[in-house]
N, C-alpha and C positions, 0 to 999 in steps of 0.2 A: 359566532361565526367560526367556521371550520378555517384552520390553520397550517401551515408548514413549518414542523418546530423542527429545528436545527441543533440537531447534539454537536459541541466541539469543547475544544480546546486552547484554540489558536486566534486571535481577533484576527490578525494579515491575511490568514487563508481564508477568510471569509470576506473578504472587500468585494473581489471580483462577483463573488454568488450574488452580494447583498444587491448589488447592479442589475446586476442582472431579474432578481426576483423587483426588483423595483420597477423596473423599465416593462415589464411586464404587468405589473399591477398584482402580481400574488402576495396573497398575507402570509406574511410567518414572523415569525418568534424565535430568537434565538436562547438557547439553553446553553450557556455559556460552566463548564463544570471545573474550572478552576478552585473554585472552593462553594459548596453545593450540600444541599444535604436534603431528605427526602421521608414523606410522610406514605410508609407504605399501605397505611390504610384509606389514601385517598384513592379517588378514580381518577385518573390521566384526563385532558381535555381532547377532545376529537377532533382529528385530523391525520395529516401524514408524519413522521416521525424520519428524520433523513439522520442516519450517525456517521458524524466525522471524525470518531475518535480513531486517533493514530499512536502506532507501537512506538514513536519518538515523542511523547507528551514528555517524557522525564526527563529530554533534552530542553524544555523550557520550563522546568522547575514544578510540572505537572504530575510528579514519579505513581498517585495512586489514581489520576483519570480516570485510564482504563478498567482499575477494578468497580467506582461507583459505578462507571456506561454501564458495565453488564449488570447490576444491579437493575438500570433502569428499566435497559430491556427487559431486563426479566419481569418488571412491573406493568411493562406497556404491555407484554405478550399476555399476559394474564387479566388483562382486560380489552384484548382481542384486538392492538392497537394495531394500524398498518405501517411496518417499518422497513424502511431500505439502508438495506445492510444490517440485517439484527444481527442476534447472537451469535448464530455460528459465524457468521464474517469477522466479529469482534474477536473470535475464539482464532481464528486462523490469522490472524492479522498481529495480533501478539506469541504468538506462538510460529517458529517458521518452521520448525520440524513438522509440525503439522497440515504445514504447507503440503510438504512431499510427500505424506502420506496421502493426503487427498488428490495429491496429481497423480500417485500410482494409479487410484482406482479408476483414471481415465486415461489409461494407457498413455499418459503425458508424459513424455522424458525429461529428467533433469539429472543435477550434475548429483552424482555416487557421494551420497551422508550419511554422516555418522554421528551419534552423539554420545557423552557424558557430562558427568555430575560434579565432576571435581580436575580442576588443571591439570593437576598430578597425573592423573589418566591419560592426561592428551597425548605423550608423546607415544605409550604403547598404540592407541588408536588410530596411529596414525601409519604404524607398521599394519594394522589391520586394512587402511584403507589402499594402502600399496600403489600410491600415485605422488610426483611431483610435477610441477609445485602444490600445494594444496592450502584452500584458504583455513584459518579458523573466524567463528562468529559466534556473538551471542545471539542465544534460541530469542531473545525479543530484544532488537536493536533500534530499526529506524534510518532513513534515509543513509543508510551505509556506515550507521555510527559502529566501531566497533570491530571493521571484518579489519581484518590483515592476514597477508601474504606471506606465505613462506616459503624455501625455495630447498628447505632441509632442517631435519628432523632436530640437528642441531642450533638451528638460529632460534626453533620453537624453545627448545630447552632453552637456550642462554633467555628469552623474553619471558618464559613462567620464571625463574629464578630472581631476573631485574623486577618482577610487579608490574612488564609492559605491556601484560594482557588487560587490562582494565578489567571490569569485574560485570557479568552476566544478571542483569537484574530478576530474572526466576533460576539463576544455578546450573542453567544448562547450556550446552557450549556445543557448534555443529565443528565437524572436523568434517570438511567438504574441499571434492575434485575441482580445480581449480580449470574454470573453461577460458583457452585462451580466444579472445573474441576475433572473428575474422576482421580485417580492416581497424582495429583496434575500439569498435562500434558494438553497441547492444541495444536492443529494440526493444521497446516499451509497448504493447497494444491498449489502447486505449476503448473503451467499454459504457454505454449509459445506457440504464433500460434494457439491456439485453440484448444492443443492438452495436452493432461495430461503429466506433468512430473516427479512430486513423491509429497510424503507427505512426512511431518517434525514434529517429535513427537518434543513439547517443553516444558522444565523444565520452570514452571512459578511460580515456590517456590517464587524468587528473588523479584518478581514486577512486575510491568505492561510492563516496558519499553522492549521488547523484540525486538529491531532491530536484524535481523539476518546476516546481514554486517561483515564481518572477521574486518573492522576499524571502530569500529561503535565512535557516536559522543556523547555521552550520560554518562560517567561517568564509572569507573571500577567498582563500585557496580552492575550494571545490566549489562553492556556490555557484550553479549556471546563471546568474543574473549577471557575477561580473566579469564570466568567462565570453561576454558577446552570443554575438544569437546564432553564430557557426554549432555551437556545444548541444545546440535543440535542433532537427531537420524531421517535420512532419514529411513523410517519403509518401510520393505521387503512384499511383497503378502498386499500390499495396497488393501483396501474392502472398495469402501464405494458407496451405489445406488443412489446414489446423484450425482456421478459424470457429467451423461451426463447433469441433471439438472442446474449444475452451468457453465458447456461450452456452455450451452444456453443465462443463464445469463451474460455470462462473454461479448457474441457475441453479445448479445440485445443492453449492454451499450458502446458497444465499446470500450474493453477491450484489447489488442493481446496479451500484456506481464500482468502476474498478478497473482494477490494468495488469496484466500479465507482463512480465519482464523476461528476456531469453536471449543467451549467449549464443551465435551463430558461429560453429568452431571452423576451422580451414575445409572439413567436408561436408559444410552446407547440413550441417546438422543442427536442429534447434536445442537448445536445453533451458530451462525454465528455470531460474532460477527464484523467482519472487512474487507474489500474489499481494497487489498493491488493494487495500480497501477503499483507501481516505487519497483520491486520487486529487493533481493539481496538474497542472497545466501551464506552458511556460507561452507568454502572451508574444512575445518574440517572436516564437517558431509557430504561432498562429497566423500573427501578420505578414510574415514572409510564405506562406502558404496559401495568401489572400482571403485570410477573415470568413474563408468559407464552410469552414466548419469552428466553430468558440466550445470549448469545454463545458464552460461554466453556465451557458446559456443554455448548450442544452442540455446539461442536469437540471436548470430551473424550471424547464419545460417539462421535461420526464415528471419532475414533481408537481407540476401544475397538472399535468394530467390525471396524475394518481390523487392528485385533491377532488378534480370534478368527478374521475370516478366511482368515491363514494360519498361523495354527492348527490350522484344519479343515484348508485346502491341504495341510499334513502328514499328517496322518491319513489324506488320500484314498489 
């Protein structure tokens, strides 16, 4: 029997999906790659293949995840497997420089980056990007692991000298325009199947780290579960002309599950700052939105469909 096998990471972010595919009666299997290993001369089982692996695995003691997933893809692709969210989503998801390069090629604005290979670098680079404040980040962080604020070229220097940068797990380091958000709010568009399924107005008083996960992994200072269900606000009569713009995008890169993230500065201007793969959903700001649209339910469904359609595919 044809199956919906589930690439992760994370047991917690999988609670809500598991419900969900239960409640519906879909079969799947979870591929659980904590510690994993793989027989490349086997054939894959058939079915749909969904990857939830996330650039923050190394925040739960996951640090090589992400390199077996892309192995696996590259196994399932090679025996012609159907995956949502393959490789290149994998590719972009740990890599954010690469984020921007790929929202250039859709005329999508985002905030003015830079990168280098070595801390040392950064302060020149930073004369090169000729903007205050301006954040730095590591090229593969995670629900906001990492970014800091700076508000002078100076406080950058006194924190590479302290060792308060922390340390960039692939060596590369963005030196990026710092979008001050209008109403001190940033908007998450949320994405299944290719089809729009709401925005998320987000309190970003607190920090960078915004995972929207109801069990997030990251500390009660940022975590929206114990900042109350104000920090999450799915926004009603959603506007924005960009939309079909970034389901082109999202479709280019091989996106199915996913969230665009975007700073709305004092003139109504969007800027993009993030291309979410391994998307989660805060159940708070579901229920106070009236339960009329669930995340997780309908990625279970996007995946159920994509089981029976090749399903059908056989039968033809």
């Amino acid at each position: 029997m044809k199956k919906v096998y589930v690439i992760h990471e994370n047991e917690t972010w999988m609670i809500p999906l598991r419900a969900a595919f239960e409640k519906m009666n879909v079969p799947f299997e979870e591929w659980n790659i904590h510690k994993m290993s793989l027989d490349l001369y086997e054939t894959p089982p058939e079915g749909v293949f969904y990857n939830r692996m996330s650039a923050s695995a190394h925040t739960r003691n996951n640090r090589f995840a992400p390199e077996i997933t892309n192995n696996i893809l590259a196994w399932l692709h090679r025996h012609d497997r159907l995956i949502v969210n393959g490789w290149r989503a994998l590719q972009l998801e740990v890599r954010k420089s690469e984020q921007y390069l790929a929202l250039q090629e859709f005329d999508i604005k985002h905030p003015k980056t830079l990168i280098a290979n070595d801390v040392d670098l950064l302060p020149e680079v930073v004369d090169k990007l000729e903007t205050f404040p301006f954040i730095i980040k590591p090229n593969r962080g995670g629900k906001g692991a990492g970014v800091q604020l700076f508000y002078s070229k100076e406080s950058l220097e006194a924190a590479i000298k302290s060792k308060a940068l922390g340390e960039s797990l692939d060596g590369i380091w963005l030196i990026q325009e710092y979008i001050i958000p209008r109403d001190g709010r940033i908007t998450r568009v949320e994405f299944v199947g290719g089809k729009f399924l709401y925005a998320v107005s987000i309190d970003s008083s607190g920090g960078f780290e915004l995972c929207p996960a109801d069990s997030c992994q990251i500390g009660d200072d940022f975590c929206p579960a114990s900042e109350g269900q104000s920090k999450f606000t799915i926004l009603r009569d959603y506007q924005n002309n960009d939309i079909d713009k970034y389901k082109q995008f999202l479709r280019k890169i091989d996106i199915g599950v996913g969230a665009i993230e975007y700073a709305e500065d004092a003139n109504g201007i969007k800027h993009v700052y993030d291309v979410n793969t391994n998307t989660n959903y805060n159940d708070a700001a579901e229920v106070s939105f009236g339960n009329t649209k669930k995340g997780m339910v309908e990625i279970a469904l996007h995946l159920k469909h994509q089981l029976e359609r090749i399903e059908k595919d056989k039968r033809a």
